[in-house]
C-alpha positions in Angstrom: 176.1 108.0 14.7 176.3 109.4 11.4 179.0 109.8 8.9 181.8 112.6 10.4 180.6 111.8 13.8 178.1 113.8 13.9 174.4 112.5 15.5 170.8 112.9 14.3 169.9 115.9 16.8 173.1 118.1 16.2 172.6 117.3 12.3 168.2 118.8 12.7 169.8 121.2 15.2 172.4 123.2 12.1 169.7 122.3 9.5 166.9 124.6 11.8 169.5 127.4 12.5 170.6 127.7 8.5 166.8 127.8 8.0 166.4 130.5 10.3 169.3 132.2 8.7 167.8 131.9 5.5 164.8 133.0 6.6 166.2 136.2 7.7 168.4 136.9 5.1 165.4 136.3 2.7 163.9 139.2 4.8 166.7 141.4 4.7 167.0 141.0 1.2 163.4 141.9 0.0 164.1 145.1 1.9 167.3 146.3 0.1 167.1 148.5 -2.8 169.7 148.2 -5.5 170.5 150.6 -8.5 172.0 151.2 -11.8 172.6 154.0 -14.5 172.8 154.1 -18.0 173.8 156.7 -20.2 176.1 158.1 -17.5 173.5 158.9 -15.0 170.5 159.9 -17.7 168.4 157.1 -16.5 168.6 155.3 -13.0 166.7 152.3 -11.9 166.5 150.8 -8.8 165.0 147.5 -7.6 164.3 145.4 -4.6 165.9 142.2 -3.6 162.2 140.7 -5.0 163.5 142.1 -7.9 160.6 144.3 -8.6 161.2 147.9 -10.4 160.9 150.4 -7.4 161.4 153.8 -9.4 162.6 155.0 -12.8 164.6 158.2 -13.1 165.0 159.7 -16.6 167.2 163.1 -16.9 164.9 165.1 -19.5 167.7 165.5 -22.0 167.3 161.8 -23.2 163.7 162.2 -23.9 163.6 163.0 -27.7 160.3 161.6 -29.5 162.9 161.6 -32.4 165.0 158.9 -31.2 163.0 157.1 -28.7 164.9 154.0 -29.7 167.9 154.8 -28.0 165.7 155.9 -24.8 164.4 152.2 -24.9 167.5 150.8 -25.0 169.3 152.6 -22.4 166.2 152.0 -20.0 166.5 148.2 -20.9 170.2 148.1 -20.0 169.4 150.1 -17.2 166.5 147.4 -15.8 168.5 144.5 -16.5 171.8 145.6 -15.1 169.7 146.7 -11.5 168.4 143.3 -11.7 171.7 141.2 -11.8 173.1 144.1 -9.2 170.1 142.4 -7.0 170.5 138.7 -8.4 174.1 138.7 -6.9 174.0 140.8 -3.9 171.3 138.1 -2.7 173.1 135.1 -4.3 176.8 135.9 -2.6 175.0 136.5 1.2 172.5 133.4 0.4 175.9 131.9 0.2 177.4 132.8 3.3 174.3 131.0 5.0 174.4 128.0 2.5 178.6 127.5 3.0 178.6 127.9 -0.6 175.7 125.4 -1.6 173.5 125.7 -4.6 170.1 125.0 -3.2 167.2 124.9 -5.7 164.6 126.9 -5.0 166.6 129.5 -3.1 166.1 132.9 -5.0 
C-alpha cells in the first residue's frame, strides 16, 4: 500500500483518466477561438487555443499611411492581449483537470 492508502492500480488507474482528460481538453482547446479589440473595436484579433493568429480585422478609419505607427501599435496590443485571452482560458481548464498542479510541459 502506498502513502494515503491508496494502492498501485487505483494510483495508474486516476493517473490514465487525468491523461485522458488532458488529452481531451488539449483537443478542445486547439479548437476554441479567442478574441480581442483595440482601439475600441478598430482592430480585432482572434486566435486559437494553439495560439496561432486566425484573422485580423482592421476598421478602415485607422489605416492612415501618415501615422502607421499608431496602427502598429494598436495591432500589437491587439495580438498580444488575444494571446494571454487564450493562455489563460487553456491554463484555468488545464487546471480543473490538473487539481490545480503546475505540470511542465502542459501548454
Amino acid at each position: 500500500m502506498m502513502p494515503g492508502g491508496m494502492n498501485m492500480n487505483q494510483m495508474m488507474k486516476q493517473v490514465q483518466k487525468m491523461q485522458a482528460d488532458m488529452q481531451k481538453l488539449q483537443e478542445e482547446a486547439e479548437k476554441a477561438t479567442y478574441e480581442a479589440s483595440a482601439g475600441g473595436g478598430a482592430v480585432i484579433v482572434k486566435v486559437s487555443g494553439k495560439k496561432e493568429i486566425i484573422s485580423i480585422n482592421l476598421d478602415p478609419s485607422v489605416v492612415d499611411p501618415e501615422d502607421v505607427e499608431m496602427l502598429q501599435d494598436l495591432i500589437l496590443v491587439c495580438v498580444n492581449e488575444a494571446m494571454r485571452t487564450a493562455e489563460e482560458a487553456v491554463s484555468k481548464e488545464m487546471g480543473k483537470v490538473t487539481g490545480g498542479m503546475n505540470i511542465p510541459g502542459l501548454f
